[in-house]
C-alpha positions as CSV (number, residue, x, y, z in Angstrom):
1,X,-52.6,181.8,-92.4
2,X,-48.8,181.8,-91.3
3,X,-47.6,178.5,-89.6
4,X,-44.3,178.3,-88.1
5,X,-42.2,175.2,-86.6
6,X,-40.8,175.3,-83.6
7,X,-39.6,171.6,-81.8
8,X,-42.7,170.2,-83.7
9,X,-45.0,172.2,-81.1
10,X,-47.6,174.7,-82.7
11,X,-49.8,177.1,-81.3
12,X,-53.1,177.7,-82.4
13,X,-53.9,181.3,-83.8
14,X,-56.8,182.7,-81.4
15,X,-56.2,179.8,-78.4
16,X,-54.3,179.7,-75.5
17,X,-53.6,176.3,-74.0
18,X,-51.0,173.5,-73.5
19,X,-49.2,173.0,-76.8
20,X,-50.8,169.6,-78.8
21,X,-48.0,166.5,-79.2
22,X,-47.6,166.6,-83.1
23,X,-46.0,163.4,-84.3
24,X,-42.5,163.8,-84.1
25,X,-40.6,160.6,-82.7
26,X,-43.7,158.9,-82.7
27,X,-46.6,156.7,-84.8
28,X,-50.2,158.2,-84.9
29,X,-51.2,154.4,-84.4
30,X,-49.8,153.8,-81.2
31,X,-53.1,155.1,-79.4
32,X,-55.5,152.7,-81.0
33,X,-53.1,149.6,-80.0
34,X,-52.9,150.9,-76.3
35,X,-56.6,151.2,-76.4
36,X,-57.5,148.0,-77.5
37,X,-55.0,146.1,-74.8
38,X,-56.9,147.4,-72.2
39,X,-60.0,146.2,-73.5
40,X,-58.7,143.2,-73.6
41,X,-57.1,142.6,-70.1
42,X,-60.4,144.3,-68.5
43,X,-62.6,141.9,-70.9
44,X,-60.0,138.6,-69.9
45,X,-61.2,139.9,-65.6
46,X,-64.4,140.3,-65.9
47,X,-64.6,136.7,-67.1
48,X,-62.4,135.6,-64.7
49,X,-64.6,137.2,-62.3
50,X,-67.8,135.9,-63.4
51,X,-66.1,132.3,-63.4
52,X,-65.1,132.5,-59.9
53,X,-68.5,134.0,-58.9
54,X,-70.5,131.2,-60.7
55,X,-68.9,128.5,-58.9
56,X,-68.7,130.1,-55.6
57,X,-72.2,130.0,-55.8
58,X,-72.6,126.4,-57.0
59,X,-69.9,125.2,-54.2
60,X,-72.2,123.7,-50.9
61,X,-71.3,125.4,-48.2
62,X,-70.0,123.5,-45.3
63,X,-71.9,121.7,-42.9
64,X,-71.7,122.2,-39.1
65,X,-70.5,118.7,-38.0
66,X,-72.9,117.9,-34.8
67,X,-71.5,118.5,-31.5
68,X,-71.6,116.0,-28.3
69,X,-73.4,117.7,-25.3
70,X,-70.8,118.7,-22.3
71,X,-73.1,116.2,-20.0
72,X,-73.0,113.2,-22.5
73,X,-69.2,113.4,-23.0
74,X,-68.4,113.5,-19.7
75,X,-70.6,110.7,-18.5
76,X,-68.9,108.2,-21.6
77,X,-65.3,109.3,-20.3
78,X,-66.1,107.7,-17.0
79,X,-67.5,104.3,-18.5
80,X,-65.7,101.3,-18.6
81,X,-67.2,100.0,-21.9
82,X,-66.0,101.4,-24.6
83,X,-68.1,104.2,-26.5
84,X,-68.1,105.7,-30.0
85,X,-70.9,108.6,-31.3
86,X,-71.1,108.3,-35.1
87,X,-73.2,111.3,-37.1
88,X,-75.8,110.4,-39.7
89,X,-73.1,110.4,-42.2
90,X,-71.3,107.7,-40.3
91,X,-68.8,109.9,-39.3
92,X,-67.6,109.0,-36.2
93,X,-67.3,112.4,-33.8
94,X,-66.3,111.0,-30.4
95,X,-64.4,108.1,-29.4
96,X,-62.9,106.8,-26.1
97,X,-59.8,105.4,-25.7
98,X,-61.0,101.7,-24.6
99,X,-62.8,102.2,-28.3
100,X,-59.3,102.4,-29.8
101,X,-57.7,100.1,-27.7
102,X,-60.3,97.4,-29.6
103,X,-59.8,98.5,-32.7
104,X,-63.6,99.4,-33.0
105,X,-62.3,102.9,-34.3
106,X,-59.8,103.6,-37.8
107,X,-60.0,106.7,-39.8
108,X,-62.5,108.4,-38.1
109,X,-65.1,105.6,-38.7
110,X,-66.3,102.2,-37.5
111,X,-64.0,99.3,-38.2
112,X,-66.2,96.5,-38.8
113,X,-69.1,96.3,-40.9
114,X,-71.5,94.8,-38.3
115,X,-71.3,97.4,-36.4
116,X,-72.1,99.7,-39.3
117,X,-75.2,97.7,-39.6
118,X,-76.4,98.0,-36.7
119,X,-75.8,101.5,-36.3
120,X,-78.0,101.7,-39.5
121,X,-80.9,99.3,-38.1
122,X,-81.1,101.9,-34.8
123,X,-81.6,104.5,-37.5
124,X,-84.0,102.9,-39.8
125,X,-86.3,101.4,-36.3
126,X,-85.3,103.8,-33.8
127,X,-85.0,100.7,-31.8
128,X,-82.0,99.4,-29.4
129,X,-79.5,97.4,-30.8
130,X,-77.9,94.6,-28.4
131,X,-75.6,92.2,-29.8
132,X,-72.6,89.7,-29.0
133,X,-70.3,89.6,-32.0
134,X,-67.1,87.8,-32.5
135,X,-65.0,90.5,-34.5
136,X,-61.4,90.1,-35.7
137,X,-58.5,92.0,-33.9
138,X,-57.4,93.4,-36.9
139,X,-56.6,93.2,-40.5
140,X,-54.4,90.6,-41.0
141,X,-55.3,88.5,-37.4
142,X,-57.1,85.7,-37.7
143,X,-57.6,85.9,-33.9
144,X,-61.4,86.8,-32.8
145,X,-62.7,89.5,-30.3
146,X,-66.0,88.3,-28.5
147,X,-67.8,91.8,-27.5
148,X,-70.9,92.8,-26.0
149,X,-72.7,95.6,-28.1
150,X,-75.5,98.1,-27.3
151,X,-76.5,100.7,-30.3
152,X,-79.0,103.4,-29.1
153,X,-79.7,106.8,-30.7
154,X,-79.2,109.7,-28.6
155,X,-80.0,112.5,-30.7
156,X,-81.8,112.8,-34.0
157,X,-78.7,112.5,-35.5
158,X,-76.2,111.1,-33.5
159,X,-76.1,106.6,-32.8
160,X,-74.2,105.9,-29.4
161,X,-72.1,102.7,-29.7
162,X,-71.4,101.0,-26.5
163,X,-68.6,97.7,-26.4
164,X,-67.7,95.8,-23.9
165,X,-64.4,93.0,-24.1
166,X,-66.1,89.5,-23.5
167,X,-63.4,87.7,-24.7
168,X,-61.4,87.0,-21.5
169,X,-64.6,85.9,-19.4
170,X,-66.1,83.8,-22.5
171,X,-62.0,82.0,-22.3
172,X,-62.5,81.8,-18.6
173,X,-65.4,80.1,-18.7
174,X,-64.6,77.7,-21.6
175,X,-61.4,76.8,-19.1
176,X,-63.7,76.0,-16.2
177,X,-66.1,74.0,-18.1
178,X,-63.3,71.6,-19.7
179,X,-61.5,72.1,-15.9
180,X,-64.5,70.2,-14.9
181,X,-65.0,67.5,-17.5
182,X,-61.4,66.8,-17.2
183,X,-61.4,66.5,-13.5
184,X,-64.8,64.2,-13.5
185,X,-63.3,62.0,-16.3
186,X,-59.7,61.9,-14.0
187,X,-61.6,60.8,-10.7
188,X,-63.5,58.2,-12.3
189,X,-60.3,56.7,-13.1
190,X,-59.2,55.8,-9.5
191,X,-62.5,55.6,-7.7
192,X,-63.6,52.7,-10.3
193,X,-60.6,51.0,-9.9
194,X,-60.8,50.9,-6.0
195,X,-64.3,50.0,-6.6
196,X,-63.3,47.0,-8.7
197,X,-60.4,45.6,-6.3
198,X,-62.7,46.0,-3.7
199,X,-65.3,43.4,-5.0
200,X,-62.2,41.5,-6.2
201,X,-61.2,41.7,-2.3
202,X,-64.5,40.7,-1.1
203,X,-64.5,37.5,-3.9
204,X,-60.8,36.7,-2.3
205,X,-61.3,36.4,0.8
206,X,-60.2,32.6,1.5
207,X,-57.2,33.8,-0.6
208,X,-54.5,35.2,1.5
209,X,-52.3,36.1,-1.0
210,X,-54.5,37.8,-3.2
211,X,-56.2,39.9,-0.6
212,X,-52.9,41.0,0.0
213,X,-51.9,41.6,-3.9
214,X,-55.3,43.4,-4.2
215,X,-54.9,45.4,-1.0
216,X,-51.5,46.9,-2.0
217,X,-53.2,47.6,-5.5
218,X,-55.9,49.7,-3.6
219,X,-53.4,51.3,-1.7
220,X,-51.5,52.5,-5.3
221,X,-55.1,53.8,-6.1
222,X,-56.0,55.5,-3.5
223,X,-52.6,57.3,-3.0
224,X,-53.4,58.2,-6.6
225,X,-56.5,59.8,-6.0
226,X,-55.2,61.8,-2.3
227,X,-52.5,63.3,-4.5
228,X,-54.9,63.8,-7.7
229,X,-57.4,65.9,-5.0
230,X,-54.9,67.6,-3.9
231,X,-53.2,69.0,-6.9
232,X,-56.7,70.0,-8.2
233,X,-57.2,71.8,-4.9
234,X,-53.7,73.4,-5.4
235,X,-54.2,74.5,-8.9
236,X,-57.4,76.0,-8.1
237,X,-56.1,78.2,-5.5
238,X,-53.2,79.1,-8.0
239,X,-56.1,80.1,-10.1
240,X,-57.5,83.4,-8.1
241,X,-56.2,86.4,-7.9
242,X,-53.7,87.0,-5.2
243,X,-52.5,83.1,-4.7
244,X,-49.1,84.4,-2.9
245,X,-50.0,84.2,0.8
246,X,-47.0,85.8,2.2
247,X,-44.5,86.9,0.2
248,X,-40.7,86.8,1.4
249,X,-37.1,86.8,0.0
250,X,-36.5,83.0,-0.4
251,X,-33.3,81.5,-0.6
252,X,-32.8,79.8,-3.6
253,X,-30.6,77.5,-2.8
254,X,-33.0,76.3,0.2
255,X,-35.8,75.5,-2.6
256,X,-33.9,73.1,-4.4
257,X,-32.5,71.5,-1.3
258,X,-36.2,71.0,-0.1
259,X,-37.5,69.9,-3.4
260,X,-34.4,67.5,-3.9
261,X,-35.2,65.8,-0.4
262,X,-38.4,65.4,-1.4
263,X,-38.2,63.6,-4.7
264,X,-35.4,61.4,-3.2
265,X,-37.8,58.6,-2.2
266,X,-38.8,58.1,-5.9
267,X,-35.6,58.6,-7.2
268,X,-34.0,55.9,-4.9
269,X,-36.1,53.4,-5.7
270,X,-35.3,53.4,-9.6
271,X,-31.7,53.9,-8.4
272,X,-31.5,57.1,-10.2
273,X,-28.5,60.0,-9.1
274,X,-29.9,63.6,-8.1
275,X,-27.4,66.0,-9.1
276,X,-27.0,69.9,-7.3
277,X,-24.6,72.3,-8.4
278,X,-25.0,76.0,-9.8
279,X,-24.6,79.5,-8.4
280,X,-25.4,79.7,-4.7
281,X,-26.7,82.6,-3.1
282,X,-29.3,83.7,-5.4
283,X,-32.2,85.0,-3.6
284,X,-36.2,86.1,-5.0
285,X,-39.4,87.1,-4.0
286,X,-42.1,85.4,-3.9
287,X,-43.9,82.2,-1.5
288,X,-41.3,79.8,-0.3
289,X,-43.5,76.8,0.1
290,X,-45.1,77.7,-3.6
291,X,-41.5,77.6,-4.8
292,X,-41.0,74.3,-3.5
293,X,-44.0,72.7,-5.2
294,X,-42.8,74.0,-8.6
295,X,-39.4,72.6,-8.3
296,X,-40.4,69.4,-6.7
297,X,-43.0,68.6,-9.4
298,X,-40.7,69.3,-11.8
299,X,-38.4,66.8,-9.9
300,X,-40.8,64.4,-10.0
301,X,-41.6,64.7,-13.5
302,X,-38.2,64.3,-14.6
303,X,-38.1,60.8,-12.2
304,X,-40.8,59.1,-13.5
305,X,-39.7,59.6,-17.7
306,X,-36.2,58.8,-16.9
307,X,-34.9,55.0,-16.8
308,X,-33.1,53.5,-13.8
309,X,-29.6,53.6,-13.1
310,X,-29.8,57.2,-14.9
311,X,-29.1,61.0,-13.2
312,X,-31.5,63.9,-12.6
313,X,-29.3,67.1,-12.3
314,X,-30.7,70.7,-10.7
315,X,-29.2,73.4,-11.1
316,X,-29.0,77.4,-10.5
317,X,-27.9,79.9,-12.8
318,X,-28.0,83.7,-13.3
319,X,-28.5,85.8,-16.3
320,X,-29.0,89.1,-15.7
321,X,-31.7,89.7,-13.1
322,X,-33.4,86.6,-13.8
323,X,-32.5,83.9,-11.4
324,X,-32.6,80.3,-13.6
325,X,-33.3,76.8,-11.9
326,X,-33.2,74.0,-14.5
327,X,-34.1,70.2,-14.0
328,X,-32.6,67.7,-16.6
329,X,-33.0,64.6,-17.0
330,X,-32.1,61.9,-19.5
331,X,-35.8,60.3,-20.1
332,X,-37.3,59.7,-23.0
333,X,-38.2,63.2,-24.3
334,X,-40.8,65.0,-25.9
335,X,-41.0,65.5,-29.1
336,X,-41.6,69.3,-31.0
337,X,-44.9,69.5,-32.0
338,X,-46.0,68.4,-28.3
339,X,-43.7,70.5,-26.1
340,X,-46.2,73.9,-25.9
341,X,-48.7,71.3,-24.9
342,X,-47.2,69.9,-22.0
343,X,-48.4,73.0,-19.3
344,X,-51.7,72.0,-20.3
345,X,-53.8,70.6,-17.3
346,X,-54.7,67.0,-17.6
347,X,-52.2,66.6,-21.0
348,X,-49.9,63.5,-20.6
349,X,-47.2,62.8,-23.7
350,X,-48.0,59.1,-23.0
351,X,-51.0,58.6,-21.6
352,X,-49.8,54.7,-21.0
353,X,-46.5,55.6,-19.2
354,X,-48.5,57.9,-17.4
355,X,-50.7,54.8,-15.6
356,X,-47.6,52.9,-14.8
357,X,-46.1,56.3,-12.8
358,X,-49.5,57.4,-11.1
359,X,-49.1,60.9,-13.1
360,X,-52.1,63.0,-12.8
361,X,-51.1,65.7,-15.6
362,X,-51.6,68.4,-13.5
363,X,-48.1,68.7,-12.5
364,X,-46.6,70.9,-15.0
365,X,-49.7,73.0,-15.0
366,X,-48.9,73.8,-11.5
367,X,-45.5,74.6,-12.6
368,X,-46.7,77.6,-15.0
369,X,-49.0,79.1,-12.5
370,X,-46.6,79.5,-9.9
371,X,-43.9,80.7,-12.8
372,X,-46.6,83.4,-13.7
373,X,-47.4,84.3,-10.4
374,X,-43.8,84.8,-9.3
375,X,-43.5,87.2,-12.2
376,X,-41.6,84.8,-14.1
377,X,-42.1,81.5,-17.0
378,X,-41.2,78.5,-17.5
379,X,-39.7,77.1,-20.4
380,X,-38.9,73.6,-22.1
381,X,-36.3,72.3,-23.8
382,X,-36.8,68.2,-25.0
383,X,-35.5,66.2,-28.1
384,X,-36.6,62.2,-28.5
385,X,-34.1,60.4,-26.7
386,X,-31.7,62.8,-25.4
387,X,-34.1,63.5,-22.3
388,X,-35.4,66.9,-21.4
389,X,-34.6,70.6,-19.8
390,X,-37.1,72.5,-17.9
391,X,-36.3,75.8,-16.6
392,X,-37.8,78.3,-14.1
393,X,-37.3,81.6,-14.7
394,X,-37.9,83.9,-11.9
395,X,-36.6,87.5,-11.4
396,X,-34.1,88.1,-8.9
397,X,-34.3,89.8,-5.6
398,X,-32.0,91.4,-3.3
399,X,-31.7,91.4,0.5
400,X,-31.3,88.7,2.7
401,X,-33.1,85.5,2.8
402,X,-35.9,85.5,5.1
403,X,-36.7,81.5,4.8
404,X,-35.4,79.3,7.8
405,X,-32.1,77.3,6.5
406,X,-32.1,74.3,5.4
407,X,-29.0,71.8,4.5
408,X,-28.0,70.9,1.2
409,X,-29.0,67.0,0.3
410,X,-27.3,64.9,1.0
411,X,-24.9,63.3,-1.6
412,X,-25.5,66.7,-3.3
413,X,-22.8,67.0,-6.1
414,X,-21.7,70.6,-7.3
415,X,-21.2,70.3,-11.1
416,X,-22.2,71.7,-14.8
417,X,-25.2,70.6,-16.0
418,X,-25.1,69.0,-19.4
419,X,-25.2,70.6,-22.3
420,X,-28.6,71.4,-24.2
421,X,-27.2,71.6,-27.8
């Protein structure tokens, strides 16, 4: 057999085909190797394959979280209590916005834990749930929310939650009960004592003098009690919804001139100076005769804490849109830790001084209300001493005055008030 070489290609005697690769420029290993890889990457996916199948198959596949019928939802969106659906995972799947506003709602489940509980009880009894509970506002508040709660189920596995805010009415009521008590415990004061003089009285009677003495005393008394009654009726009526009877732009100025007048008597008598000055022209809206009370009361406060032969000043300021009418005095003060209290009905910072000046503590209560009503505050400033400054805040209107004028005081003195520092 002849063999011949020709580019390393060789034809086989008797066969026709495609020549055969010989090994020139190349190993005779280099098969084996490429065979192998591929083993090897198709071995390395099929594992990788059977991995992933094995724990798709062990994964759980997702639950359908339970839906809230078209009918229910729209009937909770119209209530006013608040409403939450939890699922029977305690998940919570609806929520209103009052539910929110409470805080009843965080993370897509139920704040406090006894309202978990009883969403739990409904599920182990299948029984309403009504409750009142007293939950904090939030984290970090020691400040308690009194709420009315009903737990029902609704489905199999969805627990309705229904709140409503009791913590305004429960306040409300806790005001009117001590308004009460306090009032009783104030009218006992002046009724006994007329009670008393008027035995005493009757004992006197071959006693001109002292039936006279006694008779001035009842008189005192029962001017105490008229103008006790008739604060309490006052502060009532500030006390509903809608006090303002009529309102008006009122002429600043023409309030402290009215209230000025008014508080003249007393301030006369303990030879004490009212002072006027300020910015003039200043106008708001609001009742006129409402206005009045609050600066006359705070007139008369600042009277009956002051010494004789001492000044009251009032004056008018603006800052901003906020017309400012301050009363100072130079009395004896109020110390720190008591000045918040003083707006409190019935609170007197001596209750002793408060006898000798016929002060029914109702005053500056009255004050506050009318401050609050007007769409404005009232504010204190007081160190032992160095007298006090009240100031009425009120916000300030434009347009022309629609009160009736009224003159200026007389011996009304335009001038600074003192300094508060």
């Amino acid at each position: 057999m002849n063999s011949s070489h020709d580019g390393g290609v060789r034809a086989l005697p008797g066969r026709r085909g495609p020549p055969t690769v010989g090994t020139v420029g190349q190993s005779p290993e280099i098969a084996p190797l490429v065979a192998g890889a591929l083993g090897l990457l198709v071995g390395l996916v099929s594992a990788l394959a059977f991995r992933w199948s094995e724990h798709s198959s062990r994964r759980v596949p997702p639950q359908p979280v339970p839906d809230v019928d078209e009918g229910v939802a729209r009937v909770l969106s119209v209530l006013r209590s608040a409403a939450v659906v939890v699922d029977g995972d305690g998940r919570v799947v609806r929520a209103t916005a009052a539910s929110h506003a409470l805080g009843l709602v965080r993370d897509g489940a139920l704040t406090h834990p006894a309202l978990r509980d009883l969403v739990a009880q409904v599920r182990r009894d299948g029984v309403i749930q009504d409750a009142e509970l007293d939950l904090p506002r939030g984290p970090m508040s020691s400040a308690a929310l009194r709420v009315s709660v009903r737990v029902a189920a609704v489905t199999s596995q969805l627990v309705l939650v229904l709140a409503d805010d009791l913590t305004q009415a429960r306040r409300l009521e806790a005001i009117r009960r001590d308004f009460v008590v306090n009032v009783s415990h104030e009218l006992k004061t002046p009724v006994g004592a007329l009670a008393l003089l008027a035995e005493t009285v009757e004992g006197a009677a071959d006693d001109p003098e002292a039936v006279r003495r006694f008779a001035a005393r009842m008189q005192t008394e029962a001017s105490r009690l008229s103008r006790l009654v008739q604060e309490i009726i006052e502060l009532s009526r500030l006390q509903v919804a809608g006090a303002l009877d009529e309102i008006t732009l009122v002429d600043v100025d023409q309030v402290v001139a009215e209230a000025a007048d008014s508080a003249r008597t007393a301030a006369d008598a303990k030879h004490i100076r009212l002072r006027v000055g300020g910015t003039g022209g200043l106008t708001v809206s609001g009742d006129r005769n409402l206005l009045v009370t609050a600066v006359r009361n705070l007139l008369d406060n600042a009277v009956a804490y002051s010494p004789e032969h001492t000044a009251v000043s009032v004056g008018v300021t603006q800052s901003g849109d906020v017309v400012e009418i301050s009363v100072v005095d130079e009395g004896i003060g109020i110390e720190p830790s008591v000045q918040e209290r003083v707006f409190e009905r019935f609170y007197r910072v001596d209750p002793a001084r408060s006898r000798d000046t016929g002060g029914t503590g109702l005053g500056l209560s009255i004050v506050k209300h009318v401050a609050n009503d007007h769409g404005g505050d009232v504010t204190v400033w007081s160190q032992p001493g160095r007298g006090s400054t009240f100031t009425l805040r009120l916000p300030r209107a434009e347009g022309p005055p629609s009160a009736v004028p009224h003159p200026r005081p007389r011996d009304a003195v335009d001038e600074p008030l003192r300094s508060q520092a």
